[in-house]
Structure formats: structure tokens, C-alpha cells
N, C-alpha and C positions, 0 to 999 in steps of 0.2 A: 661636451665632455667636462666630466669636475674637475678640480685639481688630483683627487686623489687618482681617477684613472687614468692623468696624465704621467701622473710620476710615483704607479708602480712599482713598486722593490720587494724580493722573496731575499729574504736572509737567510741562510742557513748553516747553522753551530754544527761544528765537531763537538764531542763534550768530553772524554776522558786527555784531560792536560791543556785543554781547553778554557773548560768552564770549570770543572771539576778536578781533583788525585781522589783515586780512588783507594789509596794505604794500600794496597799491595791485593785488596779481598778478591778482585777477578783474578786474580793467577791462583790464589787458592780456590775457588772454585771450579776451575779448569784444574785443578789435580785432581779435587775430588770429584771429578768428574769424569775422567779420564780413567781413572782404576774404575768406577763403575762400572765403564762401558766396555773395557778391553782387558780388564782383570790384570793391567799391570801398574807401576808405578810408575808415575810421569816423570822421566828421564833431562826431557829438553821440552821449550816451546819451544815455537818458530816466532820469528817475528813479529810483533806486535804493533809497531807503530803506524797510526794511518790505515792500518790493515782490516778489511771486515772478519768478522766470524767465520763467515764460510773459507776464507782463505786460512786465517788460523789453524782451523780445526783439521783441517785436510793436511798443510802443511806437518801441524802435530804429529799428525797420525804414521805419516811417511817417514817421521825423525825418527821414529820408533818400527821400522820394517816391516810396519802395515798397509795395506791396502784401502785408499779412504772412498772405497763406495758408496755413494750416493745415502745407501742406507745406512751403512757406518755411519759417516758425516750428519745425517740428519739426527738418531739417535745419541751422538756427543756433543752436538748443539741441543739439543732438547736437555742433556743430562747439566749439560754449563746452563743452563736459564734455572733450572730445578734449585741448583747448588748455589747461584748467588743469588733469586728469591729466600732462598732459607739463611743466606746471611746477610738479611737486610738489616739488621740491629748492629751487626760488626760492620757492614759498610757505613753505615753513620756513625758508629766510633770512631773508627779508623780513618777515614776519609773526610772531604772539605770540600768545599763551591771553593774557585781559587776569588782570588781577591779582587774584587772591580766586578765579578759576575752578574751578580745579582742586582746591580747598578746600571751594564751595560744592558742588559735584557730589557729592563726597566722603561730604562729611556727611548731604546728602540724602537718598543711599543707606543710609545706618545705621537711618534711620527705620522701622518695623516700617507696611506697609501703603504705603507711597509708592514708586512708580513713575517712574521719569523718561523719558521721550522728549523728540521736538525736532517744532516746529513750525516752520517754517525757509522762506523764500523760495527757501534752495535746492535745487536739482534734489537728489532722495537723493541721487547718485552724490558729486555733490561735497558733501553735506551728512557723510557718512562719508570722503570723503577729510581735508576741513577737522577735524573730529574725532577723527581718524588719525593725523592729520600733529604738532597739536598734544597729544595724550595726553589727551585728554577722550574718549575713547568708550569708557572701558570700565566705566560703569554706564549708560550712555544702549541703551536696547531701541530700537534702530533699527528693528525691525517693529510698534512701536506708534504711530510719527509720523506726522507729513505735513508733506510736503515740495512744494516752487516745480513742480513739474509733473504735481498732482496736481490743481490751479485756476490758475485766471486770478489770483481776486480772492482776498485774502490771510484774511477770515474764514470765508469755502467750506471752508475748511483744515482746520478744525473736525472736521467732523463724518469727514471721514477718518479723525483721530486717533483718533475715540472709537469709529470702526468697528473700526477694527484695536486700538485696546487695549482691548475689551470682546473680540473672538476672543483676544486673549493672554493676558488674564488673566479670564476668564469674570467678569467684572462690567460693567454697563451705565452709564456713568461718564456726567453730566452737568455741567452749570457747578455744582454746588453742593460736588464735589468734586475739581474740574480748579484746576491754578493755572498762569497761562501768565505767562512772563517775559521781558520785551526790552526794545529800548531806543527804543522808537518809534510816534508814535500808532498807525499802524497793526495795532503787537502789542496795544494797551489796548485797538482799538476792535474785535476780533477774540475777546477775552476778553467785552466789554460784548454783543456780539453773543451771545455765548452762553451769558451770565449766571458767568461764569466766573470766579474772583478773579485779577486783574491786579497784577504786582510792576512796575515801570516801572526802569530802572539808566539812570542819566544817562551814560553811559560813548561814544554817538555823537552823533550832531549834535543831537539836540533834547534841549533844557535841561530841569531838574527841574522850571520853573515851569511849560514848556509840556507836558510828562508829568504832572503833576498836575490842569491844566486840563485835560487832555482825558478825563480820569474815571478815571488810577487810582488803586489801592486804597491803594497805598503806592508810595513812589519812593526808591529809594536813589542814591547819588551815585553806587555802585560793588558791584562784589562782597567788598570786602575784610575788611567785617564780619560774617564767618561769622555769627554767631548772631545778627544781626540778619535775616538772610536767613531759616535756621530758622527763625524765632521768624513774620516776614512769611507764609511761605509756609503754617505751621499756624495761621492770624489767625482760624479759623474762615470757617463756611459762609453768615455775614451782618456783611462788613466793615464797619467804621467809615467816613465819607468819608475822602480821599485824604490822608494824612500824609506829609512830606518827612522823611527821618531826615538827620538832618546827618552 
């Protein structure tokens, strides 16, 4: 056995508040997307943090005393990918790789046995545009993730990723060598669900104190501390409880 099949690791980024602000262009896109598809005006979204597509768009739809059938819902997600492909120019105005990103990816990659993909609420299509747009996709194996319309419910996500990166790189990858990174209970409790080790990045709306309550392994303020990230992501296959690095 080499070294590298010994010490196996799938990484997997969240990316909006993550890696990424995307200046506000996916909620504009979700409006105009939303009058297309239901000829009225977007009123409320539902919740966004953590949250896949498919749960957004359903939820939306209910905020507004509709009915989100299957075929609704498929049709308002197709019409949200339409809407923020066509403002791919104003999401690179607007929007930024947040800081340490493109650093952490980086080095990641130099790791002998470590894989990165992206576990992501968002639909692929725009999980590689967002990636595209901002120069983060070119160590991310886009065919070993899971992506906001591949589940409802944001820990489901799982077992896609480890379906498709056990076919890409012929290992059978479980939590003991998965490490999934974001900025949100939802990413921690997604990782706890499948016994997986958890990096939490204080970088969107939920603070280091409530990212650490909610059981992960480590919490950083940010990505800016390359080898602090390193250092988190190989912490071993039986972490410590949840430490905040300042």
C-alpha cells in the first residue's frame, strides 16, 4: 500500500460564505426567477443558510400560498440557473473568493492522497459557474460532489459525494476520512451525521460561538490562516472537542 492510499482524505467546501459572497446576485436571480415562473412578485424567500435548492425553492413557493409540485419546483430551479447564468458579469462585479480562499484550495491540493470536491446547496450548474467565475475551480473534481439538487435535506448530500468519489477514485471513503468545511450549522451537522470531521469558518452569519456549539471539530474565524487550515483538516480520524483558533 503507498502512502497516499494510506492516508486518504475527500475534502469537501461549502462555497457561498465560505469560499465565496456572492453581493447579493442569487437573490436577484431567484426574484427573477420566480415572476417567470409564477407570474408574481417575490414577496419572501425562505431560508437560505446551509440550505439546498430544492429546499429553497419549495419552501419559496409555500411562502407565497403555492403549491410546490415536483414540477413547479423543477421548473423554478431551472428558471433560478437560467437567471444567474445570465448574470454571470454582475456576479464577478458584485461578488469576491472571500480571503485565504484561493490559498486554502491551493495548498490542499499539494497534499499527497487528498481530494477536494464541494458539497454545496448549490444546484452543480451554478456550484461550477460560482467556481468559475471566481478562479476556485481548478483543483475542485467537480464529479466527486454533491450538489442542492441532488436532496432536499442538506445531510442526504453525503452519501452522493462518497458515491461518486469512491467511482473516481476507486476508494470507499467514509466519515473517518471525509472532512467537510463551511460556514454553517447545517455544514457541522451534515459532517456529525456521517461521523465525518467538521472545520466550521466564521466568515457568514453564524458566529464562531454558535459553530462551535453546535459540535464542530474546529472553527476558524476565516480562511486566512493557511496552515492553520492544513494543519485542522489532517487533525486525524478521532478529533479533539470543538476548539476556536483565534
Amino acid at each position: 500500500m503507498t502512502s497516499a492510499q494510506a492516508h486518504r482524505r475527500l475534502v469537501l467546501w461549502d462555497i457561498d460564505h465560505t469560499l465565496i459572497d456572492g453581493g447579493g446576485v442569487s437573490r436577484e436571480a431567484y426574484a427573477a426567477a420566480f415572476s417567470r415562473v409564477t407570474g408574481q412578485p417575490l414577496r419572501e424567500m425562505a431560508d437560505m443558510s446551509g440550505r439546498t435548492e430544492l429546499a429553497i425553492s419549495t419552501d419559496t413557493l409555500r411562502l407565497h400560498g403555492l403549491t410546490p409540485d415536483p414540477a413547479m419546483v423543477e421548473r423554478f430551479t431551472a428558471a433560478v440557473a437560467e437567471e444567474l447564468h445570465a448574470r454571470e458579469e454582475a456576479l464577478a462585479s458584485a461578488g469576491r473568493p472571500l480571503p485565504g480562499a484561493r490559498a486554502a484550495i491551493s495548498a490542499l491540493s499539494s497534499i499527497e492522497g487528498t481530494h477536494q470536491s464541494l458539497l454545496t446547496g448549490n444546484m452543480r450548474s451554478l456550484a461550477e459557474l460560482k467556481m468559475r467565475v471566481f478562479g476556485l475551480a481548478e483543483h475542485i473534481d467537480f464529479e466527486a460532489g454533491a450538489y442542492g439538487d441532488d436532496d432536499v435535506e442538506r445531510p442526504a448530500l453525503l452519501a452522493h459525494a462518497w458515491r461518486r468519489a469512491r467511482s473516481r477514485h476507486c476508494h470507499r471513503y467514509t466519515g473517518r476520512d471525509t472532512v467537510i468545511i463551511g460556514d454553517t450549522v447545517l455544514d457541522v451537522a451534515t459532517a456529525k451525521a456521517g461521523g465525518a470531521r467538521s472545520i466550521a469558518v466564521a466568515t457568514g452569519t453564524t458566529s464562531a460561538a454558535e459553530l462551535a456549539a453546535s459540535g464542530a471539530d474546529v472553527v476558524l474565524p476565516d480562511l486566512t490562516d493557511t496552515a492553520a487550515l492544513v494543519a485542522a483538516v489532517g487533525g486525524g480520524d478521532h478529533p479533539a472537542p470543538a476548539s476556536i483558533t483565534p
